[in-house]
C-alpha positions as CSV (number, residue, x, y, z in Angstrom):
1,X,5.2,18.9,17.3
2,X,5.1,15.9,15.2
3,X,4.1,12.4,17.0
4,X,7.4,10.8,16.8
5,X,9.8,13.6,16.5
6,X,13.1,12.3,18.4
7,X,12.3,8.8,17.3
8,X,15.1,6.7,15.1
9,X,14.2,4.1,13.0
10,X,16.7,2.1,11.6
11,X,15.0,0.9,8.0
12,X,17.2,-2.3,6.8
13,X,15.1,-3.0,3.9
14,X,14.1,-2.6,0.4
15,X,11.4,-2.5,-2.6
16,X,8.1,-1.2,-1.2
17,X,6.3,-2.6,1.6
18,X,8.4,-2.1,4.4
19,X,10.4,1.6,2.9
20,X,6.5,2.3,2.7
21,X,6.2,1.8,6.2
22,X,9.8,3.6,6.7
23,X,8.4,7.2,4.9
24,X,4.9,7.5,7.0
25,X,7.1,7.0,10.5
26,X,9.1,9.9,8.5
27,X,6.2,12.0,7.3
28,X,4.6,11.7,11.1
29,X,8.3,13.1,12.6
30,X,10.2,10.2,13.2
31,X,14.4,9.9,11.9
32,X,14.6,7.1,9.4
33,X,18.3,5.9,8.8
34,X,17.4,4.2,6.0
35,X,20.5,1.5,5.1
36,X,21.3,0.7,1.8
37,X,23.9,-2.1,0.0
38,X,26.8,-0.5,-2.1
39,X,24.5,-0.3,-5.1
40,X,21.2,0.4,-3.5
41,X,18.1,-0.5,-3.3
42,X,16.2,-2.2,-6.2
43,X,13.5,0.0,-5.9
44,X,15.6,2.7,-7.2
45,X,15.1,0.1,-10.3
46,X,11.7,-0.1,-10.5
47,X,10.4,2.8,-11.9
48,X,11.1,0.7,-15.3
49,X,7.3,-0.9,-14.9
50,X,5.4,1.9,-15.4
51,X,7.5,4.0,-17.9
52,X,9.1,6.6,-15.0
53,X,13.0,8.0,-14.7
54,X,15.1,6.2,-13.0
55,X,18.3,8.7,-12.3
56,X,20.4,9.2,-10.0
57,X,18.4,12.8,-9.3
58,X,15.5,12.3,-11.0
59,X,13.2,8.9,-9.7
60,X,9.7,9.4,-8.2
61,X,9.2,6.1,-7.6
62,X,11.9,5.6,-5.0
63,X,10.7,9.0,-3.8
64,X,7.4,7.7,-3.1
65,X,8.8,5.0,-0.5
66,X,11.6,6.9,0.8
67,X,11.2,10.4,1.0
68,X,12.2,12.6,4.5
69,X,15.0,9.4,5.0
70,X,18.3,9.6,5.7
71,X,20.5,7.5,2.7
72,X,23.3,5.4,4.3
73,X,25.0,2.4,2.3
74,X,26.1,-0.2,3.7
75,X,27.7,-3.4,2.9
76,X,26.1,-5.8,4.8
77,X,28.2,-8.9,3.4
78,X,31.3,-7.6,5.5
79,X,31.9,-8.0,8.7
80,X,32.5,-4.3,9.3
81,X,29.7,-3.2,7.5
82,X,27.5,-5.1,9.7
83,X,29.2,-4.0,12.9
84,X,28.3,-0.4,11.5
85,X,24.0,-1.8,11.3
86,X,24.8,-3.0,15.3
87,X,26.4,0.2,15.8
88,X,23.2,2.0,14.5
89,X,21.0,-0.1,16.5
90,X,22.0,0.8,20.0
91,X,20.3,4.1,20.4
92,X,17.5,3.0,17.8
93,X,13.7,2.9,19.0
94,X,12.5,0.5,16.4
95,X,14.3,-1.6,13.3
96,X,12.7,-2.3,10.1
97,X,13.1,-4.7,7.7
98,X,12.0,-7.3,5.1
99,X,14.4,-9.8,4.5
100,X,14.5,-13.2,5.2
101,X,14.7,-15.0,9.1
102,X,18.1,-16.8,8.2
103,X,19.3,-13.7,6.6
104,X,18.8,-11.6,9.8
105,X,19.7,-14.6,12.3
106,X,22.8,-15.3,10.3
107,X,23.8,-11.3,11.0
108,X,22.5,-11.2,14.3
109,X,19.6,-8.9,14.0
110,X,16.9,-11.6,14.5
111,X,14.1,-11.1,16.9
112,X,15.5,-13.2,19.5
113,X,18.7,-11.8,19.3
114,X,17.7,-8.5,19.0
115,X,15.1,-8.4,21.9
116,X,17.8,-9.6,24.2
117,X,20.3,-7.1,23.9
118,X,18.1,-4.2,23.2
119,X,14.6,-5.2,25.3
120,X,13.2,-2.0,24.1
121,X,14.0,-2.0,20.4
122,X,10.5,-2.5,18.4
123,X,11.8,-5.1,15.7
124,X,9.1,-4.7,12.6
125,X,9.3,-6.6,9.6
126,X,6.9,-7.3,6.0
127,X,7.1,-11.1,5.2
128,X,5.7,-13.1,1.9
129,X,3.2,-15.4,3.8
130,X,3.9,-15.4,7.3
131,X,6.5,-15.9,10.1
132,X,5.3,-19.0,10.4
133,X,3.8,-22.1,8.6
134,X,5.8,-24.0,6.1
135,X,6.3,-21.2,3.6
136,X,7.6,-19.0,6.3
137,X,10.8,-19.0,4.4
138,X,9.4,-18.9,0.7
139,X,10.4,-15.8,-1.1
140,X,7.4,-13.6,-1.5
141,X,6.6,-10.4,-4.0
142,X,3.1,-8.5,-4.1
143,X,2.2,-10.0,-7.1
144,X,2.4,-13.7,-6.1
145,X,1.8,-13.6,-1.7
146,X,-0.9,-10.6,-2.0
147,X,-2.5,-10.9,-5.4
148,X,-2.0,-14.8,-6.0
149,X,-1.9,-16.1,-2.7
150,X,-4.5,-13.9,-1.4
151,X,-6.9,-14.4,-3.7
152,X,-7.0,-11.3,-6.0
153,X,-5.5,-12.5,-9.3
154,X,-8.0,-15.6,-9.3
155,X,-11.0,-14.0,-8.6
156,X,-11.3,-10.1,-9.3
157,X,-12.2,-10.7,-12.8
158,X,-15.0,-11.7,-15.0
159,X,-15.4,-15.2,-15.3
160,X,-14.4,-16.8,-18.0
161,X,-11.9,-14.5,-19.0
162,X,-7.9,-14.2,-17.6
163,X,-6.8,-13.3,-14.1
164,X,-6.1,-9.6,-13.8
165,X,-2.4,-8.0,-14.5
166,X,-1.1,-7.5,-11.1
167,X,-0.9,-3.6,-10.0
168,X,2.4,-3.2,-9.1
169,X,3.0,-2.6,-5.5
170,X,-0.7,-2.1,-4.7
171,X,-0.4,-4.6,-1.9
172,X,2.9,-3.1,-0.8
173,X,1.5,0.4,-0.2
174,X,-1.4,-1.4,1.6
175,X,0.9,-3.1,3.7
176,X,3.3,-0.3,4.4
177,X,0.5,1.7,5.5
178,X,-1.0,-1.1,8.1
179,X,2.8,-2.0,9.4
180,X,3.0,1.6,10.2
181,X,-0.2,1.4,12.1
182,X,1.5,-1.5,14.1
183,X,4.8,0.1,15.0
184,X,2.8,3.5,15.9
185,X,0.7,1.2,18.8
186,X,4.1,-0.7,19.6
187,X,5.9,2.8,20.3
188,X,3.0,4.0,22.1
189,X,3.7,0.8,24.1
190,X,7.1,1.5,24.7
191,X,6.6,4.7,25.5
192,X,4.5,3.6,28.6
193,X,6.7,0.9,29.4
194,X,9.8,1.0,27.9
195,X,9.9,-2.4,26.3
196,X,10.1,-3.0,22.3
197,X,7.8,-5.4,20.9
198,X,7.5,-7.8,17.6
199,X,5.8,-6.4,15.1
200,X,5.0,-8.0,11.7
201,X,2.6,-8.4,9.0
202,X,2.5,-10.2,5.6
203,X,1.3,-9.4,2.0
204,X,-0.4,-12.6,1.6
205,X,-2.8,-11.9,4.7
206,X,-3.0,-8.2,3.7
207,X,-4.4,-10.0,0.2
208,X,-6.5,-12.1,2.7
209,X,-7.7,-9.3,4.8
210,X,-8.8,-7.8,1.8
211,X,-10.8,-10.4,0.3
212,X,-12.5,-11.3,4.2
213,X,-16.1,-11.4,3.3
214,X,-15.6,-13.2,0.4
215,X,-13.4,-15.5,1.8
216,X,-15.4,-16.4,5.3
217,X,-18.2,-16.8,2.8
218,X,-16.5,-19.7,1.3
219,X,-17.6,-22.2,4.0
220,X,-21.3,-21.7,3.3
221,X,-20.3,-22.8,-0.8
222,X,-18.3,-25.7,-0.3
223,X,-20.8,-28.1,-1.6
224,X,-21.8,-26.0,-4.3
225,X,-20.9,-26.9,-7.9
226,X,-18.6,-24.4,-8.5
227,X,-16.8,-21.7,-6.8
228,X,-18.6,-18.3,-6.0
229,X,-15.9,-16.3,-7.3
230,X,-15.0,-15.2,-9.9
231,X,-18.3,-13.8,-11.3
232,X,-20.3,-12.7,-14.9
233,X,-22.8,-10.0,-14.7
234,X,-25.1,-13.0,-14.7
235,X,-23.8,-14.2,-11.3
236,X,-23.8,-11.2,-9.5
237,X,-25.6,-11.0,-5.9
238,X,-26.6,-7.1,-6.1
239,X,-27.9,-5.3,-9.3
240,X,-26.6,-2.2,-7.0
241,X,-23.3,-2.7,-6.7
242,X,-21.9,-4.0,-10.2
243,X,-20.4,-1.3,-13.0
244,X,-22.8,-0.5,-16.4
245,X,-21.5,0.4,-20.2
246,X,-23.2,4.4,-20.6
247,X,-22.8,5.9,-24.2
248,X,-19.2,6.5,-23.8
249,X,-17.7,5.3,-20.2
250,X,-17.9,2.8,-17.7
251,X,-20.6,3.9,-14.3
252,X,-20.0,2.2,-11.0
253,X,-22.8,2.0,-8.8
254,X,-22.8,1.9,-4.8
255,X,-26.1,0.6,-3.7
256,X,-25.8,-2.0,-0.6
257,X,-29.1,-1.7,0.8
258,X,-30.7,-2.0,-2.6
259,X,-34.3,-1.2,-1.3
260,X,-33.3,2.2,0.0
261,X,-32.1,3.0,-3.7
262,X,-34.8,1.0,-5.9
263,X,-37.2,3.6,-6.2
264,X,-34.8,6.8,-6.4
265,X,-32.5,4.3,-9.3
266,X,-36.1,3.5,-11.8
267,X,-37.0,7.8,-11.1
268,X,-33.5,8.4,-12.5
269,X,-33.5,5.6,-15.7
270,X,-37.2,6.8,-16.6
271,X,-38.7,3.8,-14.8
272,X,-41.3,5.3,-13.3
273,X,-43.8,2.2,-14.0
274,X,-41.2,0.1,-11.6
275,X,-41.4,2.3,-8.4
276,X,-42.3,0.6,-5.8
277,X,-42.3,-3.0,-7.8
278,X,-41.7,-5.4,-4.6
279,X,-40.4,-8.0,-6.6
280,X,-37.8,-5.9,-7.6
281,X,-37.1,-3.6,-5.0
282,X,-35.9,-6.1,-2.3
283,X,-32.5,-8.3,-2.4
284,X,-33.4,-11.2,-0.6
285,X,-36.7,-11.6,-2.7
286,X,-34.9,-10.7,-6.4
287,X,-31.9,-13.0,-5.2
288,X,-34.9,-15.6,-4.2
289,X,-36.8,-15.2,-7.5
290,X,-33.8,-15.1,-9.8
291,X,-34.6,-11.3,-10.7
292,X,-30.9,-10.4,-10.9
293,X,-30.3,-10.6,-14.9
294,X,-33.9,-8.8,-15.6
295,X,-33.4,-6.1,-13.4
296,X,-29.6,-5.5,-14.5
297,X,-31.2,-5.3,-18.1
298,X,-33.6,-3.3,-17.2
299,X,-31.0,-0.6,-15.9
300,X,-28.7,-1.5,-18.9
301,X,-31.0,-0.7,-21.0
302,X,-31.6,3.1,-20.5
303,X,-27.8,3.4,-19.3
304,X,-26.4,3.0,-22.3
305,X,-28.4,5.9,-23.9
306,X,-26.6,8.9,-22.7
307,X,-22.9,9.3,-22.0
308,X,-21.4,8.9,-18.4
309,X,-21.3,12.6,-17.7
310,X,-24.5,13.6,-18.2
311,X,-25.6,10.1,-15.6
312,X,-23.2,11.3,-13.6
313,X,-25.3,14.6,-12.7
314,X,-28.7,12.8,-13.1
315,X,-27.3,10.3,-10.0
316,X,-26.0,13.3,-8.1
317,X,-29.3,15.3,-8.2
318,X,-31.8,11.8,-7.3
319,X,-29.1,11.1,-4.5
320,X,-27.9,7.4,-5.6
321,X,-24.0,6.8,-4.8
322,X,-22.5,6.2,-8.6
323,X,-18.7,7.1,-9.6
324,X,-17.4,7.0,-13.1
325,X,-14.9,4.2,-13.3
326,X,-11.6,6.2,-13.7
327,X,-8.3,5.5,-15.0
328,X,-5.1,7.5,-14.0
329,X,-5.1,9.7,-16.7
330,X,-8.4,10.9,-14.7
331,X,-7.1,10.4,-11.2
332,X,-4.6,12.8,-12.1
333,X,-6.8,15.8,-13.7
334,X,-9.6,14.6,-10.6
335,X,-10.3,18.2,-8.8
336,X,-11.5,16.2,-5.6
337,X,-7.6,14.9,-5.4
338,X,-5.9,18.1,-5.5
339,X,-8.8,19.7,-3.6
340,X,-8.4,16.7,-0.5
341,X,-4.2,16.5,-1.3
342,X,-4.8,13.1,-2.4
343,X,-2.0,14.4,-5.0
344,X,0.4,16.9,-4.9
345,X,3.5,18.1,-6.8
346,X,7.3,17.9,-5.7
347,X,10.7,18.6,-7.4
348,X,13.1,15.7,-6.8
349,X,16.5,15.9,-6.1
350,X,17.3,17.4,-9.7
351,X,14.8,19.6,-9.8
352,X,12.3,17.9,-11.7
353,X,8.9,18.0,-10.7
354,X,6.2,15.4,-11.0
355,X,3.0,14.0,-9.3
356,X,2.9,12.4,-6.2
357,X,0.4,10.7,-4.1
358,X,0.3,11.1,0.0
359,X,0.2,9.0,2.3
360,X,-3.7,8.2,3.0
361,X,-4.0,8.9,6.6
362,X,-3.7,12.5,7.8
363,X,-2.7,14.0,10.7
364,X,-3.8,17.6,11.4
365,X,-0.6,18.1,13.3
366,X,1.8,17.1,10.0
367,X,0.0,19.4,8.3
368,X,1.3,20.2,4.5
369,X,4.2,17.9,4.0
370,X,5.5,19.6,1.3
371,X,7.0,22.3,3.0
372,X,9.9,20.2,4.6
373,X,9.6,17.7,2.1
374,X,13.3,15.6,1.3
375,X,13.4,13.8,-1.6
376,X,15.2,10.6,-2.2
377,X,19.1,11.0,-2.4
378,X,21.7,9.3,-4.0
379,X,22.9,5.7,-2.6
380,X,25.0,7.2,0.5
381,X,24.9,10.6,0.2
382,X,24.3,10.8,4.3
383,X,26.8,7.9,5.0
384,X,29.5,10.3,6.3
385,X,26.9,12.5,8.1
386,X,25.0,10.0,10.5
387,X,28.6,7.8,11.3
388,X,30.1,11.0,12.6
389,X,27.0,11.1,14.7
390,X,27.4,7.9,15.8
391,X,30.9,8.4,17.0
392,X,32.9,7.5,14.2
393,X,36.0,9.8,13.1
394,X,36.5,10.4,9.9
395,X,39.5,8.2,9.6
396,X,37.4,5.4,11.2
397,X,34.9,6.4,8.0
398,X,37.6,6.3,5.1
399,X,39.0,3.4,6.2
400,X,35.5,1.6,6.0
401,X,34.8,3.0,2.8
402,X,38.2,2.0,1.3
403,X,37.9,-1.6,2.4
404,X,34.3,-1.7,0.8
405,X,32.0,-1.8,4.2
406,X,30.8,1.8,3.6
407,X,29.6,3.8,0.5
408,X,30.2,7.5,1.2
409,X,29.5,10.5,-1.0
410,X,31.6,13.4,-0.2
């Protein structure tokens, strides 16, 4: 038995973070109605960014947010259409969404109003900055509340150079991931109680969150003459944690406690003469001394005379953590992602296949989601289905889609 098998959602939303959300309640058993407009959603759109299909049968990047759903569209700027969402709610267990607070208030499906009539409907939504504060309101995207905002597009990058190129929806599938996370503890709530709960999170404090060292650290460098962040090699706090050039590739290393790694790091370079240094092999003391620059130059040096393979295996063997710095193109060929299902393959609707990525946390009772995968499906292909399951005849149903509340796909 899935976790939330006999659990409806009702997803009124679109892009990413909250339809992310909407497809791990899916994956882990729940029944997402998920409620499009007349055209659908603009995610269905965005597969333009990174060179994907978009067609009506053929677009993996709305599959990634919304597969295992239920496609009903809606037209939310009718009076009927709306009555159709209300109609929806009142056997729902929790109602997702990502627009606006005047939006919803102005179709009655704000919190308050909500929580009133239906005390144990969970109400979940994704937000730009907040549900308070005064940019409660603004309109907020990944690339300007969790990158911006947050602090990722002014700091991950070397200084003096530009601010990074925004990874589209990287902070959406974060935060889809974490609002699930929240609605999963507010069901488990409800299911002790029976009352529905508020649940909500925001891109710019996932973008926050993220960043929290960094940023708590900022109170301890307020006087300092210029920010911490963003850094040059020559500003980095821990020769064992920054990236090297090799012959051919880029190596990162993982070294926190630098002097548990010192001495097994100078065996692998050929620094044999520096084992045991303690001027070098202890981070408070190099960080003290100002030893950061010589000791990355020292490692620099021998790096860059054999390619990142062959370091790679020289690493592995003297037991330092060290990853090549990939790009997709390797993520995709990576045998430790198939092996661990970080990846798998699906045919969409039309029978194309292509590469996917799972969900990151795993349940041994989901098991292999591919075997009762559901793609995405075309704007209001279950329209017709789900009303007649909600009591609706199918008179009641053409008349709705003939005066435009209702997209149905016979």
């Amino acid at each position: 038995m899935l976790p939330f098998e006999g659990v409806k959602v009702v997803e009124f939303a679109q892009f990413v973070a909250a339809p992310m959300c909407g497809r791990v309640l899916a994956e882990w058993g729940a029944e997402v109605l998920k409620v499009e407009s007349l055209t659908g959603d603009h995610n269905r759109e965005q597969g333009l960014i990174n060179g994907m299909p978009i067609e009506e049968d053929d677009d993996p990047t709305m599959d990634s947010t919304s597969c295992n759903k239920r496609f009903l569209s809606v037209n939310a700027r009718s009076k009927e259409g709306v009555a159709v969402i209300h109609k929806l709610l009142e056997t729902a267990d929790v109602f997702l969404t990502n627009y606006r607070e005047q939006m919803l208030d102005s179709l009655g499906l704000g919190w308050e109003t909500r929580h009133a009539k239906y005390p144990g409907l969970i109400w979940a939504r994704v937000t730009g900055f907040g549900d308070v504060g005064p940019e409660k309101d603004s309109p907020g995207y990944d690339t300007v509340s969790c990158f911006a905002r947050g602090g990722i597009s002014g700091t991950w990058y070397p200084k003096g150079s530009e601010p990074l190129i925004p990874m589209a929806a990287f902070g959406d599938n974060m935060s889809g991931m974490m609002l699930a996370g929240g609605v999963s503890a507010a069901l488990c709530r409800k299911f002790r109680t029976g009352e529905g709960d508020k649940v909500t999170i925001s891109l710019f404090h996932v973008g926050v969150f993220g960043n929290s060292w960094a940023t708590m650290a900022a109170e301890f460098h307020k006087d300092d003459p210029e920010p911490v962040y963003p850094q040059s090699r020559a500003t980095a706090t821990n020769p064992g944690n920054i990236a090297y050039p090799t012959a051919d590739r880029w190596i990162q290393f993982g070294c926190p406690v630098w002097i548990n790694y010192f001495d097994k790091v100078m065996k692998c370079i050929g620094r044999d003469d520096l084992i045991g240094n303690e001027e070098l092999n202890d981070l408070e003391t190099i960080q003290k001394n100002g030893k950061i620059v010589e000791l990355e130059e020292i490692i620099g040096n021998e790096m860059v005379k054999k390619p990142a393979r062959e370091w790679l295996k020289i690493f592995g063997d003297g037991g330092v953590p060290v990853q090549m710095c990939q790009n997709f193109d390797d993520i995709v060929v990576d045998e430790q992602a198939w092996a661990a299902k970080v990846l798998f393959k699906a045919k969409t609707t039309g029978r194309h296949e292509h590469i996917y990525v799972n969900i990151p946390t795993r349940l041994g009772c989901v098991g292999d989601m591919t075997e009762r995968l559901r793609m995405s499906q075309p704007v209001g292909t279950d329209t017709r289905t789900v009303l007649r399951e909600h009591g609706y005849s199918d008179e009641e149903i053409n008349a709705l889609a003939e005066s435009n509340a209702i997209r149905v796909r016979d």
